[in-house]
C-alpha positions as CSV (number, residue, x, y, z in Angstrom):
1,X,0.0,0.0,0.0
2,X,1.3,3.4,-0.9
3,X,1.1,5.3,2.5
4,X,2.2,8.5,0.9
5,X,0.1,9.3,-2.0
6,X,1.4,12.0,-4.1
7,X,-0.1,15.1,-3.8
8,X,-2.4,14.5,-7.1
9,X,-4.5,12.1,-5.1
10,X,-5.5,14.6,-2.1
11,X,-8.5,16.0,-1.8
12,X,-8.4,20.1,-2.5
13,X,-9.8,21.9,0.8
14,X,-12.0,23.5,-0.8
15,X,-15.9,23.8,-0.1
16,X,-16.8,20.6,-2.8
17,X,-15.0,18.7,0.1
18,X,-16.8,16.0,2.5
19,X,-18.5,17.7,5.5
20,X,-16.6,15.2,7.9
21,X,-14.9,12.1,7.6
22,X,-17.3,9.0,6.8
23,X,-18.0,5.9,5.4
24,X,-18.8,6.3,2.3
25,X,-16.1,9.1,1.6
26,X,-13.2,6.2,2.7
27,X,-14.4,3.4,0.8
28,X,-14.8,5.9,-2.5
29,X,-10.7,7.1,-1.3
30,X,-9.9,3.4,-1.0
31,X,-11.4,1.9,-4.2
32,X,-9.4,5.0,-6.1
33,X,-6.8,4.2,-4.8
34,X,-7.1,0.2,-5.8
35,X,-6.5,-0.9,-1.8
36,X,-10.0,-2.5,-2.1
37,X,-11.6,-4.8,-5.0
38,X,-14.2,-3.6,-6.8
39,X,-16.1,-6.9,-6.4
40,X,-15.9,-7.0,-2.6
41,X,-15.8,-3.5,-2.0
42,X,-20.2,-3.5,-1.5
43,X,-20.1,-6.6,0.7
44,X,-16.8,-4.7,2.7
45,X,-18.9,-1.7,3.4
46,X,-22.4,-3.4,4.4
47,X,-19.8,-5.1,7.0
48,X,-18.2,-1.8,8.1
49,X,-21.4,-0.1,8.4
50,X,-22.7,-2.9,10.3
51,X,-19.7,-2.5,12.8
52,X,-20.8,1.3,12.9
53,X,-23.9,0.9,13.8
54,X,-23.6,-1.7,16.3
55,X,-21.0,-0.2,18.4
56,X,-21.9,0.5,22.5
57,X,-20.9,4.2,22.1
58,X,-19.9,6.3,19.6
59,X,-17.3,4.8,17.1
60,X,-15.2,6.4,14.7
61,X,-15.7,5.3,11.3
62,X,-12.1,4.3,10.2
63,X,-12.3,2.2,13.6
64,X,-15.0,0.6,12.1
65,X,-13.1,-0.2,8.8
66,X,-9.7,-1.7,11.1
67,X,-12.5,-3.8,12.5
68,X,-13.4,-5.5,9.0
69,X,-10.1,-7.0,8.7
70,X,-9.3,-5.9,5.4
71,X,-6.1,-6.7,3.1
72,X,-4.9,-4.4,1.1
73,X,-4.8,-5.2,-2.8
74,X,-1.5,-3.0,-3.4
75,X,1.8,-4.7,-2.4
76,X,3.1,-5.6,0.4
77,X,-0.8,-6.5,1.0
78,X,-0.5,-5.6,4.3
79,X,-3.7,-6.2,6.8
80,X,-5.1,-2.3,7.3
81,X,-5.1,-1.9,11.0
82,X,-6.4,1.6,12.3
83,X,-2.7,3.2,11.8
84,X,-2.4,1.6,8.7
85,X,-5.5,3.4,7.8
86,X,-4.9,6.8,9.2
87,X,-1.5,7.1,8.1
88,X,-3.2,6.7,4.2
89,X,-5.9,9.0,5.2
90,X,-3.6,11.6,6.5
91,X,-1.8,11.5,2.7
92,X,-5.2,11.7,1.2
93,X,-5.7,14.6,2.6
94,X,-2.7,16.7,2.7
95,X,-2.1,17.1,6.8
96,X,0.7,15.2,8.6
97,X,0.1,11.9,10.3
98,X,1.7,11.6,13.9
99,X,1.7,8.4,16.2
100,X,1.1,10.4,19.5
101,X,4.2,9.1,21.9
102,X,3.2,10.6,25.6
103,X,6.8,10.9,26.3
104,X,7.3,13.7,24.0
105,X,4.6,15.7,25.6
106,X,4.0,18.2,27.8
107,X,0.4,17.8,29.2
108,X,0.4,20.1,32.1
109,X,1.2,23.0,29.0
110,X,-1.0,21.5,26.4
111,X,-4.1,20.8,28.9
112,X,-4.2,24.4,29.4
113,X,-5.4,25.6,25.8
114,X,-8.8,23.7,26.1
115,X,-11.0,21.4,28.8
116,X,-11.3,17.6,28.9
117,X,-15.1,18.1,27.8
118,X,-14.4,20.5,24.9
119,X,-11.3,18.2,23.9
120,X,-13.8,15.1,24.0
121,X,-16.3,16.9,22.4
122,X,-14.6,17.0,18.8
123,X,-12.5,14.6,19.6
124,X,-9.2,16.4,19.3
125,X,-6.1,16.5,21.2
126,X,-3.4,19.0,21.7
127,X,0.4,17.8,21.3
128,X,2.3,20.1,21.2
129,X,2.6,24.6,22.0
130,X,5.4,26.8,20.5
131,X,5.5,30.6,20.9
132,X,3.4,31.1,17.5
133,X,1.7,27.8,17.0
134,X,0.3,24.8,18.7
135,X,-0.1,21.8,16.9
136,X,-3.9,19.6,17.3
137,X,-4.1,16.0,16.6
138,X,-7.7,15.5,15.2
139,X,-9.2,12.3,13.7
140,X,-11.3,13.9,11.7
141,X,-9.9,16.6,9.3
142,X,-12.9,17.9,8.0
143,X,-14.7,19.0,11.1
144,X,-13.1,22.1,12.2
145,X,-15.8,24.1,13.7
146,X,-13.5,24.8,17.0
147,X,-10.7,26.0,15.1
148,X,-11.1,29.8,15.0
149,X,-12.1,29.4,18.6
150,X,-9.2,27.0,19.9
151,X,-6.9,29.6,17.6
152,X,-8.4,32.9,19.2
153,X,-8.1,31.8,22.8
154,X,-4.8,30.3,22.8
155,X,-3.5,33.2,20.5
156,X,-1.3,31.0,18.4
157,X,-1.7,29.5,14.4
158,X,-3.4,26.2,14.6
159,X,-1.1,23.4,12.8
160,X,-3.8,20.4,12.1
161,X,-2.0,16.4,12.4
162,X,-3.9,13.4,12.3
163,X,-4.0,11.1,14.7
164,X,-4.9,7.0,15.4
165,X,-9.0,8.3,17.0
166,X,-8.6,5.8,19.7
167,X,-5.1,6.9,21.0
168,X,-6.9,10.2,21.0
169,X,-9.8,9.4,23.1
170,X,-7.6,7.7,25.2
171,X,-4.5,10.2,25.9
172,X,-7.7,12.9,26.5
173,X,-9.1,10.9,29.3
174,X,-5.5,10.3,31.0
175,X,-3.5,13.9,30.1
176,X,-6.5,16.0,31.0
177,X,-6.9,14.3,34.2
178,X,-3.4,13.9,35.3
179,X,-2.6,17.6,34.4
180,X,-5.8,18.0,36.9
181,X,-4.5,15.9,39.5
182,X,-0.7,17.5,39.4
183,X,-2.4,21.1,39.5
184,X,-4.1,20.6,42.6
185,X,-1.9,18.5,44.1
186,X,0.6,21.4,43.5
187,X,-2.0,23.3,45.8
188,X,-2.4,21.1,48.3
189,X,1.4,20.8,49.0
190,X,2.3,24.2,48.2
191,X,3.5,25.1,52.0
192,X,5.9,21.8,51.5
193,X,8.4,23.5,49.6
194,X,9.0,26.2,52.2
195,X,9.7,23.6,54.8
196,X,11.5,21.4,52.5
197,X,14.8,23.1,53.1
198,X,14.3,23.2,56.6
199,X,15.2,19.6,57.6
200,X,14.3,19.0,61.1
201,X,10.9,20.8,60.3
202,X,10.0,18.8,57.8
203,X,10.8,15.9,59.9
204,X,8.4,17.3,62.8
205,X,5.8,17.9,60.2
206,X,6.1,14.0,59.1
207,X,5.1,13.6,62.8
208,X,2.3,15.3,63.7
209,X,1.1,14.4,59.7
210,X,2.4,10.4,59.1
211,X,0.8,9.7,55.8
212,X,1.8,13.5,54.6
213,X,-0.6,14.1,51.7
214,X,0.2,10.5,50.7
215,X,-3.5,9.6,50.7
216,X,-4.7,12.6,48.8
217,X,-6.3,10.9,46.0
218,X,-4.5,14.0,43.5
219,X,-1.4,12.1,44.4
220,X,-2.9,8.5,44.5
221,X,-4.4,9.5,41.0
222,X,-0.5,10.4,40.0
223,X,1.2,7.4,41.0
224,X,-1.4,4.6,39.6
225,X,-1.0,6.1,36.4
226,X,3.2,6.7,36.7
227,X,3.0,2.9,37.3
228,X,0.7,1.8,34.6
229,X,2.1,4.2,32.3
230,X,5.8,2.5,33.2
231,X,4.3,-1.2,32.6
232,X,2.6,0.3,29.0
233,X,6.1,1.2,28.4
234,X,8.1,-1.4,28.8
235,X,10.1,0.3,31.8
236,X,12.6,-1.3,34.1
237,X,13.0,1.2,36.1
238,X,11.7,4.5,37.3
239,X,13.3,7.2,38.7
240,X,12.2,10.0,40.8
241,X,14.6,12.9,41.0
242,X,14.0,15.8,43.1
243,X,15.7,18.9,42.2
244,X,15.4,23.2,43.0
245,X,11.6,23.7,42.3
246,X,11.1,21.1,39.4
247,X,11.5,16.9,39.9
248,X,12.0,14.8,36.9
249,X,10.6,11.4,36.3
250,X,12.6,9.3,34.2
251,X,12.0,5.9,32.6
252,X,14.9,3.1,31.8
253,X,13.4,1.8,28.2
254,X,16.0,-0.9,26.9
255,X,18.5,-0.4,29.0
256,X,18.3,3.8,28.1
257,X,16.8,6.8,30.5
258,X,14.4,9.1,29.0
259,X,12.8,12.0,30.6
260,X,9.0,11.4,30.9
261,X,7.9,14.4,32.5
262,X,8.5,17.3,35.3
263,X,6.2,17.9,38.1
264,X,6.5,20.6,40.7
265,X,9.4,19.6,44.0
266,X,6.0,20.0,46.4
267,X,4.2,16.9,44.0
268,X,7.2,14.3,44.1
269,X,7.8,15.2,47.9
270,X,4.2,13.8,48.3
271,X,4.3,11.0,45.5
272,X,7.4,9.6,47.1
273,X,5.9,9.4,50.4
274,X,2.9,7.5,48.9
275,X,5.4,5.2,47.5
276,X,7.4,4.7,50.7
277,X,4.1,4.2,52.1
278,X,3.0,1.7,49.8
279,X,6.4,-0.1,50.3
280,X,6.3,-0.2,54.0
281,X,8.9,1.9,54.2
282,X,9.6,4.7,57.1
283,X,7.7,7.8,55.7
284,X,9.6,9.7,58.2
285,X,13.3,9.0,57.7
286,X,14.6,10.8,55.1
287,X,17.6,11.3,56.0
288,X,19.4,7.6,55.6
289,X,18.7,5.1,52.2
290,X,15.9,3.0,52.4
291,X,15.0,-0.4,51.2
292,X,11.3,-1.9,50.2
293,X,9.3,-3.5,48.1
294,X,5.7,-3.6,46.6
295,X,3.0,-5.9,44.8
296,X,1.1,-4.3,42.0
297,X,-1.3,-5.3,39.1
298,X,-1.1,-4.3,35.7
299,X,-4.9,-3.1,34.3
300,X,-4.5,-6.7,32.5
301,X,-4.8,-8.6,35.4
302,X,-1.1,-9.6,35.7
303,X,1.1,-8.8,38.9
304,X,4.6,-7.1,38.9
305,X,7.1,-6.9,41.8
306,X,8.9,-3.3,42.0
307,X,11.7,-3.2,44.6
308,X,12.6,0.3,46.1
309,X,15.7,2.3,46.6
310,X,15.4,5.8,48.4
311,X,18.7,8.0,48.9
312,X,19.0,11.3,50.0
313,X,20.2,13.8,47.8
314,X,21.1,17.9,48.0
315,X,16.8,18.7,47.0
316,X,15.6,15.6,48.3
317,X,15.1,12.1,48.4
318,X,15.4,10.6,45.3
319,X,14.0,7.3,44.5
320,X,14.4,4.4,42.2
321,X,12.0,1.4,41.2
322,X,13.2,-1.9,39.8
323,X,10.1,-2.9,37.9
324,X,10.6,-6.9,38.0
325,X,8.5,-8.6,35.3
326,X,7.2,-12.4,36.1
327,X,6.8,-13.0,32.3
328,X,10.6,-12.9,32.2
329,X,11.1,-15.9,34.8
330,X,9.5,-18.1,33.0
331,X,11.3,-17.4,30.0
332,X,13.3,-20.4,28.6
333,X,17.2,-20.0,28.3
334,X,17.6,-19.1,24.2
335,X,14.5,-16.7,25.0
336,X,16.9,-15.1,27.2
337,X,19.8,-14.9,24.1
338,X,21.6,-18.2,25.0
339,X,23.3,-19.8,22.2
340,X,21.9,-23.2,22.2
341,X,25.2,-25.2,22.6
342,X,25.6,-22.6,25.6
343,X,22.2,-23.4,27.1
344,X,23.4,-26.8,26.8
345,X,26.5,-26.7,28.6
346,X,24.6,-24.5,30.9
347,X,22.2,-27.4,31.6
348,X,24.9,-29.8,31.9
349,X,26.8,-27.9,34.6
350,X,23.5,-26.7,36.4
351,X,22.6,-30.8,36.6
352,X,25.6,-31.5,38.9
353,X,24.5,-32.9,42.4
354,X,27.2,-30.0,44.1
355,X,29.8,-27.5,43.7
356,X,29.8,-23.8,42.6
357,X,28.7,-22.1,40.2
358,X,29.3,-18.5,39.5
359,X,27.3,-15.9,37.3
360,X,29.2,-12.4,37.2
361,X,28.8,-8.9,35.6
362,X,27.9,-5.2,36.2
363,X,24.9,-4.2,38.0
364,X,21.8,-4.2,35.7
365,X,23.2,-6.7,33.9
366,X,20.6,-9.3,34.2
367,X,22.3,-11.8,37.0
368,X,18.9,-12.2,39.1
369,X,17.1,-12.8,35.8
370,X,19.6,-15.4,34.9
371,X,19.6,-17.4,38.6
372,X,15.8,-17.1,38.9
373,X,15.2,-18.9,35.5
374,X,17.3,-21.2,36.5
375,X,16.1,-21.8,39.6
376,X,12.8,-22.1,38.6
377,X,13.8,-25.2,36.0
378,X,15.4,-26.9,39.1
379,X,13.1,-26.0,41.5
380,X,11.2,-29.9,41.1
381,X,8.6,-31.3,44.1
382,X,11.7,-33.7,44.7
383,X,14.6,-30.9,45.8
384,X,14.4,-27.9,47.9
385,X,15.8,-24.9,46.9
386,X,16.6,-22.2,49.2
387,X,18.0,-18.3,48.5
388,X,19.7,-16.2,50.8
389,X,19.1,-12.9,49.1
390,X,20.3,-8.4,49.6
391,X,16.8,-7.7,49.3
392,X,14.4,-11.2,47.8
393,X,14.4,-9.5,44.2
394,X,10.8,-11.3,43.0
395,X,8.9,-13.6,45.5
396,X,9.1,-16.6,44.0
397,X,6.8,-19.5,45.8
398,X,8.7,-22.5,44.4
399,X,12.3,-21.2,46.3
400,X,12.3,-20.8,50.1
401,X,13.9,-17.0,50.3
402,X,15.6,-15.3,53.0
403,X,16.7,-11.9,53.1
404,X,19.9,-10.8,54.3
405,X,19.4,-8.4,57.5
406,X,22.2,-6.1,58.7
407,X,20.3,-4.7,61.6
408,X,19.8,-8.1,63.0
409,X,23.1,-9.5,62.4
410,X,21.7,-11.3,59.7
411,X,24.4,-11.6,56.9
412,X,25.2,-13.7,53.6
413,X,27.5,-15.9,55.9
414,X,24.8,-16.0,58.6
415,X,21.9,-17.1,55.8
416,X,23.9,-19.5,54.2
417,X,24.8,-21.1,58.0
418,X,21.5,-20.9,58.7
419,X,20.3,-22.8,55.4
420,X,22.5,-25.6,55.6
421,X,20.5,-26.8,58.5
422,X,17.2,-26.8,56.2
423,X,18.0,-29.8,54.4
424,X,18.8,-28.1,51.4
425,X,19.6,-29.2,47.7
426,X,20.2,-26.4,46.1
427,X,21.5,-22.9,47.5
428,X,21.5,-19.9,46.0
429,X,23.2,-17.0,47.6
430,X,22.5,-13.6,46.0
431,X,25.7,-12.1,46.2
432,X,29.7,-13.3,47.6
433,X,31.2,-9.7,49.2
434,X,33.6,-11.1,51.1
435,X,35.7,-14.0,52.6
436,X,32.6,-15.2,55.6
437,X,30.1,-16.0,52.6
438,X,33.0,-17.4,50.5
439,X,33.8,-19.7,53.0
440,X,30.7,-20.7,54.2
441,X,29.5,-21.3,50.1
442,X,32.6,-23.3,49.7
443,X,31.7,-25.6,53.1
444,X,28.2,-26.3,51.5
445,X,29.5,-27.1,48.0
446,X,31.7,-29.4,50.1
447,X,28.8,-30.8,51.9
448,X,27.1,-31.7,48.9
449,X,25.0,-28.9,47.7
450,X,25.1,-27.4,44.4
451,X,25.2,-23.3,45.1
452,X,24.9,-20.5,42.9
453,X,25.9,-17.0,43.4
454,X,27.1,-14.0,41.8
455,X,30.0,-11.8,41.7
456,X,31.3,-8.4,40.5
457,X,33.7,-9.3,37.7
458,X,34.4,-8.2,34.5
459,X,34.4,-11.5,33.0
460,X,34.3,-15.4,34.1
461,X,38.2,-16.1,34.7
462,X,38.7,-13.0,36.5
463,X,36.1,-14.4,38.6
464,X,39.0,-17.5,39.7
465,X,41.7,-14.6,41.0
466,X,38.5,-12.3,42.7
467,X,38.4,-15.6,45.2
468,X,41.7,-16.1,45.7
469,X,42.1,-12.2,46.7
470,X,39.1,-12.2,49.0
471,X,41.3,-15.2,50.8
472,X,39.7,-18.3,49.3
473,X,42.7,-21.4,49.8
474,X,43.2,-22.5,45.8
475,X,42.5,-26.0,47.0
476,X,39.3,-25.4,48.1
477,X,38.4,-23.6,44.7
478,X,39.7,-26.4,42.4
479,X,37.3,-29.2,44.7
480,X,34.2,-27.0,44.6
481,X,34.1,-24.6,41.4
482,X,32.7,-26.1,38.4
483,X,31.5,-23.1,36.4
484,X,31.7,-19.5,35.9
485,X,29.5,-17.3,33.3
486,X,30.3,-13.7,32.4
487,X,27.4,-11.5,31.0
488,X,26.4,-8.5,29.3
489,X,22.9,-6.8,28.1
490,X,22.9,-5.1,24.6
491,X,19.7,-3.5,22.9
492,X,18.2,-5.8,20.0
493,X,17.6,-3.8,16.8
494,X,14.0,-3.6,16.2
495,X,12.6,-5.8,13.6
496,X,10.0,-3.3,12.0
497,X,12.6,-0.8,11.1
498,X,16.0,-2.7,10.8
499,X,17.6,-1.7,7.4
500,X,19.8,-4.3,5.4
501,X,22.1,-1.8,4.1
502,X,24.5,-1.0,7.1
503,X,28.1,-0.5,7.2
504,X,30.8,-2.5,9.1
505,X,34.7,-1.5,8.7
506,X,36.8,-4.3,8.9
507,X,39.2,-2.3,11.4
508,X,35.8,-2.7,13.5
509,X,35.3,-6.1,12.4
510,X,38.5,-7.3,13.5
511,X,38.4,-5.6,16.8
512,X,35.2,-7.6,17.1
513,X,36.0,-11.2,16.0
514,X,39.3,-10.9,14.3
515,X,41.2,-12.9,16.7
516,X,38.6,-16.0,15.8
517,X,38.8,-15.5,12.4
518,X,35.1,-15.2,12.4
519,X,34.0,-14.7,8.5
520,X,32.9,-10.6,8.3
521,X,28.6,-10.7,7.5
522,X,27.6,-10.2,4.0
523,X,24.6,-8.0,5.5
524,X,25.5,-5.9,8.1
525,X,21.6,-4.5,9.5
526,X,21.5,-1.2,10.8
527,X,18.4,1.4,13.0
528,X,16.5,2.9,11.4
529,X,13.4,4.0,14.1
530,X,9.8,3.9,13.8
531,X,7.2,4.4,15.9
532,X,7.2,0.7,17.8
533,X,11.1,1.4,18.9
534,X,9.9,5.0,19.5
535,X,12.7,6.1,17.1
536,X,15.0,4.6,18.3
537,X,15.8,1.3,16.0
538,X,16.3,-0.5,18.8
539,X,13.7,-2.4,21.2
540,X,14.2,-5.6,23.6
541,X,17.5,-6.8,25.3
542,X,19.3,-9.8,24.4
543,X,21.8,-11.3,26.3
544,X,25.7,-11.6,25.6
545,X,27.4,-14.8,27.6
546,X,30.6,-16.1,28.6
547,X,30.6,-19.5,29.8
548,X,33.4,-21.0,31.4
549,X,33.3,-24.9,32.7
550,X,35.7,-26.3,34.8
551,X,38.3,-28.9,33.7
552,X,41.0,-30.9,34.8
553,X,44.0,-28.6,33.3
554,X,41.9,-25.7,34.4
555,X,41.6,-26.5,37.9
556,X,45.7,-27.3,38.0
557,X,45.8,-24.0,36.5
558,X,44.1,-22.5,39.8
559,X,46.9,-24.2,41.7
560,X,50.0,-23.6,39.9
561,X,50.2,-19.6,41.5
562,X,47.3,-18.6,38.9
563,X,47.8,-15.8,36.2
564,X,44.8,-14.2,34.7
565,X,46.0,-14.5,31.1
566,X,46.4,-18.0,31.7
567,X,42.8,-19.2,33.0
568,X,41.7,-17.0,29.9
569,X,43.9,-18.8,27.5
570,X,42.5,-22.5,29.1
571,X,39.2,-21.6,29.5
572,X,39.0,-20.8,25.7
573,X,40.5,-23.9,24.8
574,X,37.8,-25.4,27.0
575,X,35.1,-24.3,24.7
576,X,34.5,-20.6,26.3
577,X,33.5,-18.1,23.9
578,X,34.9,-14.7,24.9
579,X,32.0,-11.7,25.8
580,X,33.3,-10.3,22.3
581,X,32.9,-13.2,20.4
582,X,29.3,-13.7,21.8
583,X,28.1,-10.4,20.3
584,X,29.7,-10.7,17.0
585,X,28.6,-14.0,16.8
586,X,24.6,-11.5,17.4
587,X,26.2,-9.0,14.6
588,X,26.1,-12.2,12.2
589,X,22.9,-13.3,13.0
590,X,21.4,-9.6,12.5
591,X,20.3,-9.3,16.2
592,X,22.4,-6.4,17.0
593,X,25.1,-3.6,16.2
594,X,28.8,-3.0,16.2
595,X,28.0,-0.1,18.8
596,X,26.2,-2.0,21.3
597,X,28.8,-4.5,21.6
598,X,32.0,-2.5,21.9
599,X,29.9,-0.3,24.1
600,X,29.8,-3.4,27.2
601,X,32.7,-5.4,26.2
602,X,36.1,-5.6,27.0
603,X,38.9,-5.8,23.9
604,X,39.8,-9.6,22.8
605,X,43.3,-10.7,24.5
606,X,46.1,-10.9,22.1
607,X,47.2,-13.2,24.6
């Protein structure tokens, strides 16, 4: 289908044009244009009209036509959803078709040209306000009655764009009413900001007032929708980040922060404390970081864990939640990125009665996800699997989880004492800091357990001299370690927009995979963006892995006064493919780029 007719084919605004946008005018534009068959083209609009006429409320007519299924005649004979459809219309008549993305807008500034009734009363939307103009997404470009009016009032030229009618009706129900909640929510917590500064006043103030505007149902109104708005968005995390007299909320999409919207200090001083609230957390304290955790359900029924961090900062306190999906968990290994002769080997080594097993890598680099997926494939009616965890990052009913507390006395070490005496199988310790939770990992390997833990290592031999410096006995490490795996996150290209036609120098090439010899791609995909990776070109994570296994000349390697370059060398000739090697090996299969890979992986050894 040819989305962007040439300008012969639009309609002249002129007064022989259609009132408003109907029925009869689209199926005339999209016989013209040969979308539709002339033979089916009476039976496709008795179908559409019956749609119309049938609907609970009011229905917008090139709804109707998404809702008849249709395929377009012209190549690539694509099925004409409502975008699909608006997109075309938009060409037909001359005005600019835009896919409204709320993270580009400004709704407290746009929500003041018009009401939520007027808005919903001609169904049109405003995006976007400039000094001279402010742009309108309307469905319907031939009803314009409000546009001298809109045009007086707001003293600025009207610029028309069409937009998808239900993501118009929608984004006028939430922006109208969240600019309405964060207005008076502003008044209500006005006298916050002078007391903000003051610390110990404040504090007295959390006293004599515990849940502090937390309650108000302005602010309850803002948070439900920051959270559903995050889950619509694919966020892993959210951040709240007070500053002077305006806080930001930013979302983490693929593994990249992007502003989503300002609110005034005295709003996020109250939507945090709703949120500490929520997360049994000590609304008071705000002057030392804070752990907690909450259980919330998406609008689809399903339930997401979001851990939370609080710090305090020079304006504030300034929090951060880890959005945890439960999808993810039950994600098999190669959904995850695994190679499948790595998921293999992986299996193998994760089917061992004991010993230790080591996942490392930079925070945020998908560890938890990693364990718990493995976890979850081992966690049988016949063995018991028990976590020692700094905090439990999803509850998980098929583990028996601990969490690590500092105030108690309660450490790794502590946990992992305390879990050998559970009659345990399988032991998963979130995290080895030091040489107490070594140990104490090492004597239940030794005791017949198989444990897993993580570690903070740049990749999976380095892993083998971060024991030995903590104080771990080489002998102990070469009767208990039987794995280590190094990974990375990278963004996946989207596969929408990904273009055939990128460029890969070999100087780049051989940085990647030159040391392998690894045969350069015939075609080299790059980003392009579009409006399902936000413009971006990218969208999903895949992982990048490093798997080292144990042998025989490995372990004597561990003995014989280790050297780094060394392990590296064996482990490679053990089957390991290096983090480097692992995302050139994604360049080949067009699942990723160049960038994304040098950006999170060390340089091959010339070793």
């Amino acid at each position: 289908m040819n989305a962007n007719a040439p300008q012969s084919a639009s309609l002249p605004r002129s007064p022989a044009r259609p009132r408003k946008l109907d029925l009869q005018t689209i199926f005339s534009w999209l016989l013209a244009d040969g979308i539709v068959d002339k033979d089916k083209v009476k039976a496709q609009f008795a179908q559409a009209q019956g749609i119309l006429k049938n609907a609970a409320g009011s229905l917008h007519p090139l709804s109707a036509v998404a809702q008849c299924k249709l395929v377009s005649n012209q190549p690539p004979h694509r099925l004409l959803t409502l975008d699909i459809l608006t997109e075309w219309c938009a060409a037909k008549v001359g005005i600019p078709f835009i896919r409204i993305d709320p993270l580009k807008i400004d709704f407290t500034k746009v929500a003041d040209v018009m009401s939520a009734s007027y808005a919903a009363r001609f169904n049109i939307l405003p995006v976007d306000i400039s000094a001279t103009t402010l742009t309108v997404a309307t469905a319907d470009p031939f009803s314009l009655d409000w546009e001298g009016e809109i045009a007086k009032v707001s003293r600025r030229r009207i610029e028309l764009v069409l937009a998808n009618p239900l993501d118009i009706a929608q984004y006028i129900a939430q922006f109208f009413s969240l600019a309405k909640s964060i207005r008076d929510a502003s008044k209500s917590n006005a006298q916050d900001l002078a007391l903000r500064s003051n610390f110990e006043q404040l504090v007295e103030m959390g006293k004599a007032n515990k849940q502090f505007d937390a309650n108000d149902q302005h602010i309850v109104n803002i948070v439900d929708w920051l959270w559903g708005y995050a889950f619509e968005q694919r966020a892993s995390d959210i951040h709240l980040e007070p500053k002077r007299e305006i806080a930001v909320i930013r979302f983490r999409i693929d593994g990249v922060l992007h502003q989503v919207y300002q609110v005034p200090a005295a709003v996020m001083l109250a939507m945090t404390a709703r949120i500490k609230l929520l997360g049994r957390m000590d609304v008071i304290e705000k002057r030392r970081p804070q752990d907690g955790r909450i259980k919330t359900r998406t609008h689809t029924g399903q339930e997401v864990e979001l851990r939370l961090s609080t710090m305090p900062t020079a304006f504030g306190e300034k929090l951060v939640m880890r959005i945890f999906d439960p999808e993810v968990v039950v994600k098999t290994l190669p959904e995850l990125g695994f190679p499948h002769d790595d998921a293999a080997r992986w299996d193998t080594l994760t089917q061992r009665p004991h010993g230790i097993i080591l996942v490392t890598g930079p925070t945020g680099s998908g560890k938890t996800t990693t364990l718990y997926t493995t976890l979850k494939a081992l966690a049988t009616n016949e063995v018991n699997v028990c976590t020692v965890e700094d905090p439990i990052e999803m509850v998980e009913a098929s583990f028996n989880q601990m969490q690590v507390q500092p105030g108690i006395d309660l450490s790794f070490a502590d946990g992992v004492r305390a879990l050998m005496r559970q009659d345990p199988d399988i032991i998963m310790v979130g995290e080895i800091r030091d040489l107490a939770t070594a140990e104490m990992a090492i004597q239940a390997a030794l005791t017949g357990h198989l444990v897993l833990s993580t570690l903070h290592t740049n990749d999976a031999p380095s892993a083998v001299m971060r024991l030995l410096e903590l104080g771990v006995p080489d002998y102990l490490l070469e009767a208990t370690l039987i794995g280590v795996m190094a990974q990375r996150l990278v963004r996946t290209l989207c596969s929408e927009c990904k273009a055939p036609d990128g460029e890969l120098s070999d100087d780049v090439w051989n940085s990647l995979g030159g040391a392998w010899k690894l045969p350069k791609p015939a075609t080299v995909y790059r980003p392009i963006g579009c409006p399902e990776c936000r413009q971006t070109g990218y969208r999903g994570r895949t992982g990048l892995y490093e798997l080292l296994t144990v042998s025989e000349e490995f372990t004597r390697q561990i003995g014989d006064a280790a050297d780094l370059a060394g392990l590296r060398q064996q482990s490679v000739a053990d089957g390991m493919k290096p983090l480097r090697i692992a995302g050139a090996l994604k360049i080949i299969e067009g699942a990723t780029t160049a960038e994304e890979v040098l950006k999170v992986t060390a340089a091959l050894s010339s070793s």
